[in-house]
C-alpha positions as CSV (number, residue, x, y, z in Angstrom):
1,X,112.2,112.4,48.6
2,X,115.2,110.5,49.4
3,X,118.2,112.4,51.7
4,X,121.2,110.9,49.2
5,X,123.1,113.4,47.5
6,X,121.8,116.1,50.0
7,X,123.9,119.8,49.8
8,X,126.4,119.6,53.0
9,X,124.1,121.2,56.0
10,X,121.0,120.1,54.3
11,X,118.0,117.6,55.5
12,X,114.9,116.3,54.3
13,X,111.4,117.5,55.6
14,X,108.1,118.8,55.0
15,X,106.3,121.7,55.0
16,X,104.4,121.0,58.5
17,X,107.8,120.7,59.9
18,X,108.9,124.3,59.1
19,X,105.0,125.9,59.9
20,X,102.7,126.7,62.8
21,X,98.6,126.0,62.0
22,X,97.0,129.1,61.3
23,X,94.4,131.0,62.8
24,X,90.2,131.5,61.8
25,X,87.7,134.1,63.1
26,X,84.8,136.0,61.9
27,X,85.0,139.0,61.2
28,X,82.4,141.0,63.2
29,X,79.7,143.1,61.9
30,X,81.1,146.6,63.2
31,X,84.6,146.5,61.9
32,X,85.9,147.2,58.6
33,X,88.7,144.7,57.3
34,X,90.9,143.9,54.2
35,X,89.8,140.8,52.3
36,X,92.0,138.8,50.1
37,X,90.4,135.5,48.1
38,X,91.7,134.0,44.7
39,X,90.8,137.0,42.7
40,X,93.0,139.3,44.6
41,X,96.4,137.3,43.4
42,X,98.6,137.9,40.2
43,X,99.2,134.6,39.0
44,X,102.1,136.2,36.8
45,X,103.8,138.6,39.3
46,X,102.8,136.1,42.7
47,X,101.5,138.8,44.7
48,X,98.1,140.3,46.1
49,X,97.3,142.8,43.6
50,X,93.9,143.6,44.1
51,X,92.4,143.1,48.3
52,X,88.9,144.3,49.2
53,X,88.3,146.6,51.4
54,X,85.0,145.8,53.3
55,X,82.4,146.0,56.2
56,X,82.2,143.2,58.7
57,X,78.5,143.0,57.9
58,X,79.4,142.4,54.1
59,X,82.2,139.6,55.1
60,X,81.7,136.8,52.9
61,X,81.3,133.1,54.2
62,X,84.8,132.3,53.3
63,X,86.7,135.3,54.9
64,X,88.0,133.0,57.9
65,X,91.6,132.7,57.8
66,X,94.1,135.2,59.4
67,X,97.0,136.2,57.8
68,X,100.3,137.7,59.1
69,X,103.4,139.2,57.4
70,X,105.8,136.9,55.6
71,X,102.6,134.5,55.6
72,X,103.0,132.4,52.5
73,X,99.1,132.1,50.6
74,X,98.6,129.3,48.4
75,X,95.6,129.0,46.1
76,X,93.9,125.8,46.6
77,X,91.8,125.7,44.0
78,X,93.7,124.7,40.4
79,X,96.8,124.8,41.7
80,X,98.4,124.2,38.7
81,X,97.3,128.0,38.3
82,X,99.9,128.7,40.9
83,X,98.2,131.8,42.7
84,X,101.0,132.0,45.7
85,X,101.4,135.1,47.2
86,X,103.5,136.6,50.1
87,X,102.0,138.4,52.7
88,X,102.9,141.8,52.7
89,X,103.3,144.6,56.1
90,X,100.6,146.6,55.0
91,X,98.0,143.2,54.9
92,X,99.3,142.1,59.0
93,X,96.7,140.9,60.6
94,X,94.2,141.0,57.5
95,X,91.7,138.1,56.8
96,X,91.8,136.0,53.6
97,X,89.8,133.3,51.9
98,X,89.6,129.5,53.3
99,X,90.4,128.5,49.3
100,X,94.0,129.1,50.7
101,X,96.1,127.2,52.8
102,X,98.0,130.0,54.6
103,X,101.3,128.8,55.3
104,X,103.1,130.0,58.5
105,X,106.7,129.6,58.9
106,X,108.3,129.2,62.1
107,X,111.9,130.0,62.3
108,X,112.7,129.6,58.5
109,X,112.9,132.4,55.7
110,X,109.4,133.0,54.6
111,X,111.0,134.4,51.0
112,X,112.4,131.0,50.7
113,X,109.2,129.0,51.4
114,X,107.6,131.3,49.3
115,X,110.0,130.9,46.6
116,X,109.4,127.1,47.1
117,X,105.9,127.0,46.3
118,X,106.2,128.7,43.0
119,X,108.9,126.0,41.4
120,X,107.4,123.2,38.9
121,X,108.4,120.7,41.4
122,X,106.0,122.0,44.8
123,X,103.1,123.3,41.8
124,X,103.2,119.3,40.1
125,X,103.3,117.8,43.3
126,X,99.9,119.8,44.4
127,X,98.2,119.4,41.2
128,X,99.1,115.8,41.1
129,X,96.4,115.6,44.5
130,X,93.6,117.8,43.5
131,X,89.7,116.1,43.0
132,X,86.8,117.3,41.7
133,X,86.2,118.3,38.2
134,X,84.5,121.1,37.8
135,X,86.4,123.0,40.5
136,X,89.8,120.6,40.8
137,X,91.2,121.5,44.3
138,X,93.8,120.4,46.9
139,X,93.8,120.0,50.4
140,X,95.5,121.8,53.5
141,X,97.1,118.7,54.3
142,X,98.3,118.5,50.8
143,X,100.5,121.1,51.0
144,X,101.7,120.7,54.2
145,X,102.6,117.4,53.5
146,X,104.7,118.9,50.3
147,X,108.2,117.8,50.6
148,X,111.7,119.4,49.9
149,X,115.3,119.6,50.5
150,X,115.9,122.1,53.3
151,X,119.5,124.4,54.1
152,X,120.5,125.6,57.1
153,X,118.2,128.6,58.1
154,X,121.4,131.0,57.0
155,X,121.8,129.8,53.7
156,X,118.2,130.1,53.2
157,X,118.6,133.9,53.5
158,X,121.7,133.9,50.8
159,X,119.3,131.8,48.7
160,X,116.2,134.1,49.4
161,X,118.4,137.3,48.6
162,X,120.2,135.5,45.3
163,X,116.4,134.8,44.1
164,X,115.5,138.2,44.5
165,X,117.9,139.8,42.5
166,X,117.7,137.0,39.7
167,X,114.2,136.7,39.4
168,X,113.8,140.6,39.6
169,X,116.3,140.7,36.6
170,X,114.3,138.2,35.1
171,X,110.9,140.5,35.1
172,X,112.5,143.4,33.9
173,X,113.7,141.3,30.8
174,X,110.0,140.2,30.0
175,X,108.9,143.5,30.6
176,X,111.1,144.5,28.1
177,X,110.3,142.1,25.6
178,X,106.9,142.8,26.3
179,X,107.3,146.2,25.2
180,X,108.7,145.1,21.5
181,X,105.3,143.7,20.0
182,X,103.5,147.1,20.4
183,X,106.7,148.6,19.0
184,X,106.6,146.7,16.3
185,X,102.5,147.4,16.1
186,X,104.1,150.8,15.1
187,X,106.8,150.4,13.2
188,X,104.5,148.4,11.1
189,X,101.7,151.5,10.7
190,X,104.4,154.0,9.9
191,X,105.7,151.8,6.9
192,X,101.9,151.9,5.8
193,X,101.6,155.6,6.3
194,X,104.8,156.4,4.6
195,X,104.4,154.1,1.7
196,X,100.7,155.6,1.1
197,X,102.4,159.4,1.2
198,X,105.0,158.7,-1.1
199,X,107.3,159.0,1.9
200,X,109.1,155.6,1.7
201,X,110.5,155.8,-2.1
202,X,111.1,160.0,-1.5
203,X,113.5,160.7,-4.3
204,X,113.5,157.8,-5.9
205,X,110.3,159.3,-8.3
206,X,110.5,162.8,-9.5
207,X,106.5,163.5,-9.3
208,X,105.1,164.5,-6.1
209,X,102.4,162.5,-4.9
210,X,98.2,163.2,-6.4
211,X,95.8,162.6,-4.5
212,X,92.5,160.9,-5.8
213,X,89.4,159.6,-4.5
214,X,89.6,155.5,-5.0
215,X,86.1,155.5,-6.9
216,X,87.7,158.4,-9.7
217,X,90.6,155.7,-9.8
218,X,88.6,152.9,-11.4
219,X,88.3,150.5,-7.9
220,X,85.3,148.4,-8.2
221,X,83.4,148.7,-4.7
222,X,80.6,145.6,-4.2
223,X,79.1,145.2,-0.6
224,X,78.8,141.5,1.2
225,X,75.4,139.7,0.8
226,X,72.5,141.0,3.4
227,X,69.4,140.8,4.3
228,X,67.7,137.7,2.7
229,X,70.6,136.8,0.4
230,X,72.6,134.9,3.5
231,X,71.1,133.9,6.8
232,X,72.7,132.9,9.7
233,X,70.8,129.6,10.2
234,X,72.3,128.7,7.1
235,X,75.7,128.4,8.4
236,X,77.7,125.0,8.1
237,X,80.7,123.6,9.5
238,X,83.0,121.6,6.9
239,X,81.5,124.0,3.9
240,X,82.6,126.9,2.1
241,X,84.3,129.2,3.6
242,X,82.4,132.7,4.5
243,X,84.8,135.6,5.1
244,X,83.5,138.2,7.5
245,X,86.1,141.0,9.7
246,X,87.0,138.1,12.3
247,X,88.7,136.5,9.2
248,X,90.9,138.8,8.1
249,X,94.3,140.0,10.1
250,X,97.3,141.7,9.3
251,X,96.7,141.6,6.0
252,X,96.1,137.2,5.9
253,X,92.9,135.9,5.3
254,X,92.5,132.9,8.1
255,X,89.1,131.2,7.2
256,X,87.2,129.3,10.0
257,X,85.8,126.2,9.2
258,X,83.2,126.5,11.5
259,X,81.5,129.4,9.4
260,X,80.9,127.7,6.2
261,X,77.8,127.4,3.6
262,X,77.3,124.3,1.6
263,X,77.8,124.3,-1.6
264,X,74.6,124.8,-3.1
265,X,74.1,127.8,-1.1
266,X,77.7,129.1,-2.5
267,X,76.9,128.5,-6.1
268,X,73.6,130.3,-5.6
269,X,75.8,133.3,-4.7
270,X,78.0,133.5,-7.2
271,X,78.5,137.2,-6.9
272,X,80.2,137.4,-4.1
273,X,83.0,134.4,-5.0
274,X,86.0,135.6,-4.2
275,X,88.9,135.4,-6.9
276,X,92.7,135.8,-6.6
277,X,93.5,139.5,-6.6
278,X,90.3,140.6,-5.0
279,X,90.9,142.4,-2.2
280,X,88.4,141.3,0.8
281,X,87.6,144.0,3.3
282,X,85.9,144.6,6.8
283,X,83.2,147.0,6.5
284,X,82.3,146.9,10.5
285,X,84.1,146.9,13.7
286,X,87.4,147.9,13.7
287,X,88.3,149.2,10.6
288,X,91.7,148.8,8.7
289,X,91.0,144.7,8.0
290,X,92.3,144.2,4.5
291,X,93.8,141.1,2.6
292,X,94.3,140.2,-1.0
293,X,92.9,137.3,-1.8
294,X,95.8,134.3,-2.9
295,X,94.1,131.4,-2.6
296,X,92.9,129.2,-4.9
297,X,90.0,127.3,-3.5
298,X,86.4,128.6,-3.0
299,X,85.4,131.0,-0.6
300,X,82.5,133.5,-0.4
301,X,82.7,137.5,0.5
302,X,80.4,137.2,3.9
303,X,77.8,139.5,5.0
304,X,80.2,141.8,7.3
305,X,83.2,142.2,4.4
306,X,82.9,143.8,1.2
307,X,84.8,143.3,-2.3
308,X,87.1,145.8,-4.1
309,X,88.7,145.0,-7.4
310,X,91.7,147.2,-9.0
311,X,91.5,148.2,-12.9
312,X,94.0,147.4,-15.0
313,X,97.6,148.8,-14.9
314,X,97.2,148.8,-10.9
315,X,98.0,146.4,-8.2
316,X,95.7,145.0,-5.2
317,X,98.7,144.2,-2.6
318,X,98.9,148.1,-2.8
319,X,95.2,148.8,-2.3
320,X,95.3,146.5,0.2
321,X,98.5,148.9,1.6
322,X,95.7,152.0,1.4
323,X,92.9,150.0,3.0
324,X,95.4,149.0,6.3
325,X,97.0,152.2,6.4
326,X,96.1,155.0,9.5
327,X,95.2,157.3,6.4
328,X,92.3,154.8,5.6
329,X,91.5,153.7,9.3
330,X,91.1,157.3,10.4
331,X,89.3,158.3,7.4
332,X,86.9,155.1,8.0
333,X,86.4,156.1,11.7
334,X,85.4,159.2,11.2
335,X,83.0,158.7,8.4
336,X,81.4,155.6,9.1
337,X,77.7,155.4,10.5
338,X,75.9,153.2,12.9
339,X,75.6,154.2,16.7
340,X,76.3,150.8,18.0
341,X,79.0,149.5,15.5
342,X,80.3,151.3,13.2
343,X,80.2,150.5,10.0
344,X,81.2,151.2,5.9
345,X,79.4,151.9,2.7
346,X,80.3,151.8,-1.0
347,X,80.3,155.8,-0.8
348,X,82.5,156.1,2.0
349,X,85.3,153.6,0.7
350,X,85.3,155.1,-3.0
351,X,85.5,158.6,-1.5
352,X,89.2,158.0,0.2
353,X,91.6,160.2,-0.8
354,X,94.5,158.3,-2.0
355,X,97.9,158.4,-3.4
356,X,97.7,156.0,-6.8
357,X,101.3,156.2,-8.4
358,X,102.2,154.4,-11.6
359,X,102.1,150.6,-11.7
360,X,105.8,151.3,-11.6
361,X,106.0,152.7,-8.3
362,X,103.3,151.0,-6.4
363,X,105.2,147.6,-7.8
364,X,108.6,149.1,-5.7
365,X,106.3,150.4,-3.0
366,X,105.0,146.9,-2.1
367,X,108.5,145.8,-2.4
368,X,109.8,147.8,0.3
369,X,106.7,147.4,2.8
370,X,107.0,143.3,2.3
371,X,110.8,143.6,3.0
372,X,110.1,145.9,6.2
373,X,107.0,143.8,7.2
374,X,109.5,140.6,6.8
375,X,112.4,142.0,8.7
376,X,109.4,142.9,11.3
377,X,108.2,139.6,11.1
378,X,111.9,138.4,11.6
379,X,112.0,140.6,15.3
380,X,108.6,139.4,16.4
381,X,109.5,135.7,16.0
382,X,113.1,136.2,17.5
383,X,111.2,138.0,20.5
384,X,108.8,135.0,20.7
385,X,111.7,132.8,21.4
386,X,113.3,135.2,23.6
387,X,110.5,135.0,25.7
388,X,110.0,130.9,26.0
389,X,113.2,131.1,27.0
390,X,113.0,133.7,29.7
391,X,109.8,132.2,30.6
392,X,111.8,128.5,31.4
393,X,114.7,130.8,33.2
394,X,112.8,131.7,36.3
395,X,111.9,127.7,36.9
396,X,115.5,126.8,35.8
397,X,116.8,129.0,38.7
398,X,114.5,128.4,41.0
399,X,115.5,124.3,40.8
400,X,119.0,125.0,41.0
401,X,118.0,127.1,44.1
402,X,116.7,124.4,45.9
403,X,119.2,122.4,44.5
404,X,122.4,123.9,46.4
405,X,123.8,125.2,43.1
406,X,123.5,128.7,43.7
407,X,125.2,128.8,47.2
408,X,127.9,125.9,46.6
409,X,130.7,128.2,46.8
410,X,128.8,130.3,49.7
411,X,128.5,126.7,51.6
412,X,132.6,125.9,50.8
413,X,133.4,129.5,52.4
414,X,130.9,129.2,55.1
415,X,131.1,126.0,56.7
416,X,130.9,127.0,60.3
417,X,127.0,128.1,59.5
418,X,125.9,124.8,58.0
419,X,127.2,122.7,60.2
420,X,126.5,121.4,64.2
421,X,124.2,123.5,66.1
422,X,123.4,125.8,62.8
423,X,122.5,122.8,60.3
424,X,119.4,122.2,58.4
425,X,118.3,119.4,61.1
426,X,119.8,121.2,64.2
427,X,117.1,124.4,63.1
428,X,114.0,121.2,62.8
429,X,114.3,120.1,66.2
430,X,114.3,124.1,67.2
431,X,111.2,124.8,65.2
432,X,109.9,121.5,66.7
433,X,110.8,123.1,70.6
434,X,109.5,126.5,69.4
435,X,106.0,125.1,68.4
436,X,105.7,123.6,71.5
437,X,106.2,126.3,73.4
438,X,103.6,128.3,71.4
439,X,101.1,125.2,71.7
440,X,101.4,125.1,75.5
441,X,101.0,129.0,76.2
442,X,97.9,128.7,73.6
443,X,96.5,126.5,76.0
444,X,97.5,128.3,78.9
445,X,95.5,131.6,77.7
446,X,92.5,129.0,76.9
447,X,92.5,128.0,80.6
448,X,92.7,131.6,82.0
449,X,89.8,132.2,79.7
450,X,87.5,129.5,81.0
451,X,88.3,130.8,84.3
């Protein structure tokens, strides 16, 4: 990294210049310890969410490595992962996993190295290093020898507290926006249950809403082909299309073309061809998979689905309304059979109670639930966005961070503690004295201890 352009204060250096080598022991058999290895980190939140707790005697292999507060953990295997953590107080003096390279810093701001290891720039320069393929995987020295642009050990502390509060507003606005799908989820399930109660045109029709059972209605009912008709052995890719539950999702039919049946097989089945206007739906597993059936080409009613046509005067996007509504699910949870997946019959679907309105009203019905589905559709894809962009903010403010941009004005008001005995290369050759110091009284307790 070349030291033109540097922030006023500033230097150049790596991350062994800033850090003191860690310590490794065993843990012994009689004492009880907390553990933290790759699984313990949140890779989205960068911190140890889930330590073990565990007996000396059950210490795995690779519990080695001490760790102290404001240690910085890196992940060594797939780095590009980025599982970085901070050492918290509670975890002082803890062990964790010799897949890390614990970094200890000396004299320096361990929220700003910590913030350091989780920009693009330290996670591409790590997974740029890494060998092996099965496991890919960095070295110690890889990371140590990771370098950056460092400030004076007072702006680090400005730039440490700045990242706090930006980031931290950051994660509150993805954990808002990752509140809105399941909102949505909901809004979507009320418009279904009010459209099949007559609540969503209220007013608009004078005659309260009748309810009949779908088979007394005229709705065809024909089961997917079983036992010998279809095996799985016969299944192609590049066929026809087979349509089972997995195939069918908020209300769209997506086939696979990895669970096809040639063509013979498909005209041999003719029975279960599905035609535009059927409406395809799941008769096991989770129920409330429905789709009308818009497209042209061939595709076959699969084993797990089943096949209901409307009678005249009627129209299928509103059965398939019924069929996805919680009126439907619930009734289909609570009267299907099978004790290890639940499942639907020709009796249970025709035996729904439903609201079945004029062709008249079912035609404005499906209106209104496409145009609140769309608007809904409208939210979810403006959230989507919202959140690629949020997503790109926290590494956008992280390289402005190490940048200088943040604290330019803080450096202009400030120059006094950037500058002589308080600058960026000033604090190296203090860490360099400090470490030492620690290295020679190190090997002054070894020699009292081989006396």
């Amino acid at each position: 990294m070349s030291s033109d352009h540097l922030p006023e204060g500033w230097t150049v250096a790596k991350i062994s210049d800033i850090t003191i080598k860690g310590e490794q022991r065993k843990p012994s058999s009689e004492e009880t310890f907390t553990y933290v290895d790759i699984g313990s980190i949140d890779r989205d939140r960068k911190c140890i969410s889930s330590p073990q707790y565990l007996a000396g005697n059950n210490a795995p292999s690779r519990a080695r490595k001490v760790i102290k507060t404001g240690d910085v953990l890196v992940s060594l295997t797939r780095p590009n992962l980025n599982a970085v953590a901070l050492v918290p107080d509670e975890l002082d003096n803890q062990i964790a996993s010799t897949g890390f390279e614990v970094v200890k810093p000396l004299s320096v701001d361990s929220r700003f190295v910590f913030a350091l290891t989780k920009s693009k720039d330290f996670i591409d320069s790590i997974s740029g290093v890494v060998q092996g393929a099965l496991y890919p995987a960095a070295k110690s020295s890889d990371v140590q020898a990771y370098t950056f642009q460092l400030p004076a050990l007072a702006e680090q502390k400005v730039i440490a507290d700045k990242l706090d509060t930006l980031l931290a507003q950051v994660e509150t606005t993805k954990a808002r926006l990752e509140l809105i799908p399941e909102i949505l989820k909901n809004f979507r399930q009320s418009v279904l249950a009010d459209a099949v109660s007559g609540k969503l045109n209220a007013g608009d029709y004078q005659q309260a809403p009748v309810y009949k059972a779908l088979g007394d209605v005229g709705v065809e009912v024909k089961t997917g082909p079983f036992g010998s008709a279809l095996h799985k052995s016969e299944y192609i890719s590049g066929g026809i299309p087979v349509i089972n539950p997995m195939h069918i999702s908020n209300g769209t039919i997506v086939a696979s073309q990895q669970m096809t049946i040639p063509k013979a097989k498909y005209d041999e089945l003719e029975a279960w061809h599905l035609k535009i206007g059927d409406v395809v739906v799941g008769r096991r597993g989770e129920m409330g998979r429905a789709a009308v059936v818009n497209y042209k080409g061939e595709m076959l009613c699969g084993t797990g689905s089943m096949i209901l046509r409307t009678p005249k005067n009627s129209l299928p996007k509103y059965l398939e309304i019924i069929l996805r509504s919680p009126l439907a699910v619930e009734y289909f949870t609570s009267n299907s059979v099978g004790s290890t997946m639940v499942n639907l019959n020709q009796k249970i679907i025709k035996s729904l109670q439903v609201h079945f309105p004029s062709q008249e009203e079912q035609t404005e019905i499906v209106r209104r639930v496409e145009k609140l589905f769309a608007y809904a559709d409208k939210v979810e894809a403006q959230v989507k966005t919202a959140q690629a962009r949020v997503n790109q903010l926290t590494q956008s403010i992280l390289a402005k961070a190490f940048r200088g941009e943040l604290t330019a004005n803080w450096r202009a008001a400030n120059p006094e503690l950037i500058s002589g005995e308080n600058s960026a290369e000033a604090l190296l050759v203090i860490i360099k004295n400090e470490r030492a110091k620690l290295s020679q009284t190190k090997k002054g307790r070894g020699k009292s201890v081989e006396n």
